[in-house]
Structures are given as C-alpha cells and as structure tokens.
N, C-alpha and C positions, 0 to 999 in steps of 0.2 A: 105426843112428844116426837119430833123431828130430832134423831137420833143420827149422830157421828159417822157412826156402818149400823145399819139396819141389817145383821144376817138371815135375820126372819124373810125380810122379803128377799134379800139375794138371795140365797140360800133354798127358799120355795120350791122353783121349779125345779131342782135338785133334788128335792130332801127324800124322796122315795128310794134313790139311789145312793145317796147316801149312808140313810139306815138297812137296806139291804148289805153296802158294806162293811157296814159294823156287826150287823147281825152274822156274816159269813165270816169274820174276822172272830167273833167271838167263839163259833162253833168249832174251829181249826184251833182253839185255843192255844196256839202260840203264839202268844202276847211280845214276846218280847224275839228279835231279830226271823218273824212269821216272814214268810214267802212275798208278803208285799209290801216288803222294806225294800228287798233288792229290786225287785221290779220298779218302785216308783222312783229308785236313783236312778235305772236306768232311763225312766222314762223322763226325767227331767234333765238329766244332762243332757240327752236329745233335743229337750226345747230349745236349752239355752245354748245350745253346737258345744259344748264341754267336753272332753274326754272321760272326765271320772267326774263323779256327786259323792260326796259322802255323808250322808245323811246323821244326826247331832240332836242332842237334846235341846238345845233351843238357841236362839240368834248369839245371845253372848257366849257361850261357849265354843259357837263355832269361829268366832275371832282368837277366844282363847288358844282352841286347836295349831289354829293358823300358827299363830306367834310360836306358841310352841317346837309346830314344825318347822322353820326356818331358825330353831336357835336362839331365842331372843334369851339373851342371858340377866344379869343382874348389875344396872348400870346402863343399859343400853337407852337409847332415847327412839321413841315412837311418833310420829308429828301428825297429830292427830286436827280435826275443826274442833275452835271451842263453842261454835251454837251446834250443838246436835243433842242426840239421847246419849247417855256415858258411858254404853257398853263396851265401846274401843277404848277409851282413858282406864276404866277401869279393869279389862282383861292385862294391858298393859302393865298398871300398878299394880296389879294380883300377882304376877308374874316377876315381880323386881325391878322392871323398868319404868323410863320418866316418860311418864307423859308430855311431849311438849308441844302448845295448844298454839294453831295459825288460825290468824285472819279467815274472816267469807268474803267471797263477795254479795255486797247488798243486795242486786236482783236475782241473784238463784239461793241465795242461801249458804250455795255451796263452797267447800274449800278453797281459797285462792292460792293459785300459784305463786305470786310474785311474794305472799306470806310463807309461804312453806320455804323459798329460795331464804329468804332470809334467814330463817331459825336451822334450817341444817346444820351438819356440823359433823366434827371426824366421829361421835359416837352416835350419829344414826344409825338405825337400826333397819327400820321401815318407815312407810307412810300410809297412813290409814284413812284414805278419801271416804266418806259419806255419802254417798248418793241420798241427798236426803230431800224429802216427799214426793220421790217420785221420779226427781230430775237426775239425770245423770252428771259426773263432776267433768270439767275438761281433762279426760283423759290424755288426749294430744300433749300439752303443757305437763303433765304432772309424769308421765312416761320419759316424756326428754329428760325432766331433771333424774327420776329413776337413771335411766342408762347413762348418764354424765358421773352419776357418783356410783353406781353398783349398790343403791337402796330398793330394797325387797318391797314391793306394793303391794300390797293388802286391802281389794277391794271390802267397806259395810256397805253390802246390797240388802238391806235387811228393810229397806221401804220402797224398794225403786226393782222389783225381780218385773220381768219382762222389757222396761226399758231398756233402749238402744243408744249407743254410742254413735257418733257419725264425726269419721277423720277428713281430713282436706282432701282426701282424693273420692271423697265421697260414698266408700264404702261404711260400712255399716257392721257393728257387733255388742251383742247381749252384754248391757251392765255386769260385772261380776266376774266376765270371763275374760277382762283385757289384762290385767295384773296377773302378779307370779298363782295368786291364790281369792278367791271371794268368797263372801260367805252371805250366808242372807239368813232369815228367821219365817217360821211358820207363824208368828202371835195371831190368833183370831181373826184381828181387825185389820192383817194384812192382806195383798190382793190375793196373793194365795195363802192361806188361812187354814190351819187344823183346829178341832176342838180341844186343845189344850195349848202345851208348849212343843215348839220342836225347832230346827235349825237346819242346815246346810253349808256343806265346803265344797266350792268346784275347783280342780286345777286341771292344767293339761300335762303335766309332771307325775307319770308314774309312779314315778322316786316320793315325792311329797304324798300323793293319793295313798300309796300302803304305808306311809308313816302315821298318816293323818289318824287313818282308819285304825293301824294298831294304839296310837293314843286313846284315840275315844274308847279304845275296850282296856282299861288297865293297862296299855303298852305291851298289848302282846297283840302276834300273831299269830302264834301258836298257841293253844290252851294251857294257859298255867308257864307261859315260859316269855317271859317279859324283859323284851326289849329296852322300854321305857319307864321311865317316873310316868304313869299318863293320868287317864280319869276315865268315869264312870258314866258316859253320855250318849245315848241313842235315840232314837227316836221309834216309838213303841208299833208296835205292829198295826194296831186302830188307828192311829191318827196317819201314817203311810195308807190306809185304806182309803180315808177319807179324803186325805192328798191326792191320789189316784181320779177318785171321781171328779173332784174341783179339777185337777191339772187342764182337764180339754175346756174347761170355760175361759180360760185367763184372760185370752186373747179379746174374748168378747163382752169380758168384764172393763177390759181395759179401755176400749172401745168406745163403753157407754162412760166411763169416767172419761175421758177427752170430750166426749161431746159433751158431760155438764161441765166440763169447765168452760167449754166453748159458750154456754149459755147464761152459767156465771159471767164472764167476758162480757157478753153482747149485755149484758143490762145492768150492769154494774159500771162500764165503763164511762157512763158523763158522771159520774163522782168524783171532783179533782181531787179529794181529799183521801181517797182508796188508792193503795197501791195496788194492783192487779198483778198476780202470779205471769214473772219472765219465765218465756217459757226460750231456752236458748239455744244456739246453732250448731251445739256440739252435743246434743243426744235429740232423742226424744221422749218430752216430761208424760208418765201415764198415771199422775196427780193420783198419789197413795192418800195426800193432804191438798186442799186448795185453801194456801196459806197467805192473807192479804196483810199488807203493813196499813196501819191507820193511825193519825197523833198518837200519840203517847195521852194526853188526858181525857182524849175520848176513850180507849179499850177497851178499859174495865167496864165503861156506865154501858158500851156498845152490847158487851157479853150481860152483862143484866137484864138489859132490854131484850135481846134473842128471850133469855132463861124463861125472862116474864112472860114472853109471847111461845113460852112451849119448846123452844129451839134450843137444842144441845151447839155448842162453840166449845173451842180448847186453844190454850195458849202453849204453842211447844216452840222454846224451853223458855222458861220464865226467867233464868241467868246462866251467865256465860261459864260454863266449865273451871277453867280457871280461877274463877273468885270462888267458889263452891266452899265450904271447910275443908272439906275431904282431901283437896289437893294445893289447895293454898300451901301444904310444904315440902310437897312431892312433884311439883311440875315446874318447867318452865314456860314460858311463852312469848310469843312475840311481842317484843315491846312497842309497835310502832301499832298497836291492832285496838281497829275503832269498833269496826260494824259487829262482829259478833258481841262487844258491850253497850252499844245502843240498841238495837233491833228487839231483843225479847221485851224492852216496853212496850210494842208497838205489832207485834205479830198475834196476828187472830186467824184461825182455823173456821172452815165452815164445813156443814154438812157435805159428802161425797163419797158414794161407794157403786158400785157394780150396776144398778138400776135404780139409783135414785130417780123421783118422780119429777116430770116439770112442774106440776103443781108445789108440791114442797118446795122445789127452787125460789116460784115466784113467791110464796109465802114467806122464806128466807129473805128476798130481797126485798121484797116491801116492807118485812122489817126495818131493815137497815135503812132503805129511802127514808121512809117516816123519825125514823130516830135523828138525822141530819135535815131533814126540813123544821124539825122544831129542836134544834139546839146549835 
C-alpha cells in the first residue's frame, strides 16, 4: 500500500535517535513540563525568528489559546475560510463567538481577500487566515485590511510550518509569524510531527506570550494563584523529545516534498483535465498535501481506481464549513461565495511526504494516466 505519509520510512533514518529520546525522556521521568519542553520552544522559535513559542496540547487549542488571549468575548465575529479543517470555526464558536466564513481563492485554496473585505463589519473581532496544505495565504492583502480596521490576525499554520511568506519588497518571513499571534499543530502526519498530539503559539508580544502561557496552565502564573478562566494544555515531555530530534530535518524534509511535487508537476502536466497545485508569488508552497482539482464525476471512481491499485488518496474537505449542521445557525457568511462551495467536489489528495519514492510516484501516476485513457 502506497500510504498518505509513510513515517516508517521517513522516520527510518531517525528512528535510533528517536527511541534514544524517549528512552532518556522516560528515565528523567518528568513527563509532564520535563527540561525538553523548554528547550524545544526555544529551539523552534529560533527556526521560525519568533521571539516566544509556547508549546500547547494540540493544533486546536492553540487557536483556542490565541482568541482567548486577545479577548475574544461573546458575540464577537471571527472571519474565518469556509474550505479548510474546522478547528478555527470551532475554537471560535466554543468561545461564544461567530464564525463568519469567506470565500477562497480557487488556485491556492486559500482565503481570499477581496472575500474577507466584504464580510467585515464593526464586530470583528479577528481574522483567521489558513495557510492551508502548505501554501502560505497573501499576507500582504490580508495585513492592510488588519491595520485599516485595527483586526487582530491570527495566523492557522497548522499545515504550512516552515513555509515562507514573500512581501513586494521581496523580503521574506516564516508563515505564522507575520500576525499578531500563530499557531501551528504537531498531528503525526504533519511536516513536523510528534507521536501523539501536541500544538504551538508563536508571538512577538511579551505581553500576549505570558498570558498565553498562563492560560494554557489553568490561568495562573504563579502556582495556585490564577489569573485567568484558562485550560489545561501542554505538551508532554516525550513528544517535546521527539520534536527536538525531527526539528533539524524539516528543512530537508521539506525539500524533498518540493521536489515530488516538482515531479508530480513534470508528469501529470499534459492532462488538461487535472488541475495541478498553484503554487503562488506571495509565499513559498512546502506541499504538507499535493491537492489536484479533477471533474467533479470523475473523483470518486478516480479515488477507487488508486484504492484498487493499492494507493491511499484523501478528499480534504468534502463540504464547505458553513453548510456543516453544526454551524448552519451559529455563523455568517459571505453571501457572494462560490469556490469554497464548488471545489470539495472536485479536490483529490495524493501521496507526499519527507522521502517519498520516485517509483511510488510513477506507480501513482500511471494510475491515474490509465484510469483517463480508458474512460
């Protein structure tokens, strides 16, 4: 089976180092805020030039964090994309506020600006950009509107950690760290990945960094003396272990996912019928997902045919946020908004992680050739 993320094989040439860290992690048996919790926030907001990391039980909570620390009160509106994963709609409506869901644009996926202008409004609150599979959202665009109304951004870098932004003056900075506050997630199958759950908040605000952090402990900063309403969220001493060893590969994790997309690309591309993943001039995409649009009545029989020939495929998101049950009476949304309700017909996921094989590739693609030469 031609599997999603293979961590067996990324993971390989690691994995002595690895279980050495867990084994040393277990022997200190301080499981919970152990000596390489701090170190691996340090060492990752050094990746990403951050001033503080605050390290989080897992991706949704650290948006929860977020909102929290900036105030979000009960009533407030969040302007969130309606194609993504729900963990921004929903730390928002957990929180008392509305989710209100904008437009994408069709070739990245990502938030569009000229959607998000529209749905604003005097009770914004934030805006919650998605960098999603990989690509970074136009920051540039989504900042102006920020600093014209005094709306709090809240990067979800929870698929896209290592990607870069890139501004008209050509300088260049870490997804995550362009907004007031960003937050990203450990899940397995992301590029950087621990063996369970875990999460991250970077700001460059002092002020917000030790509110953050006394949230995530009960809302204290001092033992037993509590600041805040907060929560109960950290990230465990072993899976900070394991983040530590992964942390020095990212770069050349990310490296070898560009270059299969780059190979995806080169032999996928005479299929007029295959959208091939934009990659656009306002970051750079390090493809978490290499996510093609194809008809709408081909997908489904497309994903069968992989299945039958052994090939793992995934459709992210199969419907657009706002038609969900869940929020059909808790959200607003753009009324003028096409593409994130057309698109999840037509979006298909293929194989891509850290050292996927070219063989696997070609075996992925001549799937697919063979499946459009005979239908």
């Amino acid at each position: 089976m031609i599997k999603m993320v293979d961590l067996h094989k990324q993971d390989g040439c690691i994995r002595n180092d690895i279980d050495k860290a867990i084994a040393d992690a277990v022997d200190e048996c301080a499981f919970i805020k152990g000596t390489e919790v701090g170190t691996f926030e340090a060492e990752l907001a050094h990746y990403v030039n951050a001033k503080y990391c605050i390290s989080c039980g897992n991706g949704t909570d650290a948006i929860t964090l977020a909102l929290m620390a900036v105030g979000l009160r009960p009533g407030d509106e969040v302007i969130v994309p309606a194609f993504s994963f729900v963990a921004a709609a929903e730390a928002v409506a957990l929180l008392g506020g509305k989710p209100v869901f904008a437009d994408i644009d069709p070739r990245t996926f990502n938030i569009d600006c000229e959607s998000v202008e529209r749905v604003v409004s005097k009770r914004t609150k934030a805006i919650i950009p998605v960098h999603l599979f990989g690509q970074p959202c136009n920051m540039t665009g989504l900042m102006k509107i920020a600093s014209n109304t005094g709306i709090v951004l809240i990067e979800d870098n929870a698929q896209s950690l290592g990607a870069k932004c890139i501004f008209p003056d050509g300088s260049k900075q870490f997804a995550g760290t362009v907004g007031t506050i960003g937050c990203t997630s450990f899940f397995p199958s992301k590029i950087l990945g621990c063996y369970g759950d875990g999460g991250a908040v970077f700001t460059d605000s002092r002020e917000l960094a030790e509110k953050i952090k006394a949230l995530a402990s009960h809302g204290q900063s001092i033992k037993y003396r509590h600041e805040y309403i907060g929560l109960n969220s950290r990230l465990d001493t072993v899976q900070a272990a394991v983040l530590r060893v992964k942390l020095p590969h990212v770069d050349k994790w990310i490296f070898h996912r560009r270059r299969a997309a780059a190979n995806y690309n080169d032999m996928l591309s005479d299929l007029e019928m295959i959208g091939l993943p934009h990659e656009d001039s306002v970051g750079i995409h390090v493809y978490h997902q290499y996510t093609l649009t194809v008809p709408e009545d081909d997908r489904d029989k497309l994903r069968r045919r992989l299945l039958e020939n052994g090939i793992e495929s995934m459709v992210y998101y199969s419907e657009a946020l706002h038609t969900q049950p869940a929020y059909s009476g808790v959200c607003s949304y753009d009324k003028e908004m096409l593409n994130a309700v057309r698109l999840p017909a037509s979006v298909l996921s293929l194989p891509i992680y850290g050292n996927i094989s070219d063989i696997d590739q070609e075996v992925i693609v001549d799937t697919i050739r063979k499946f459009y030469k005979h239908n």
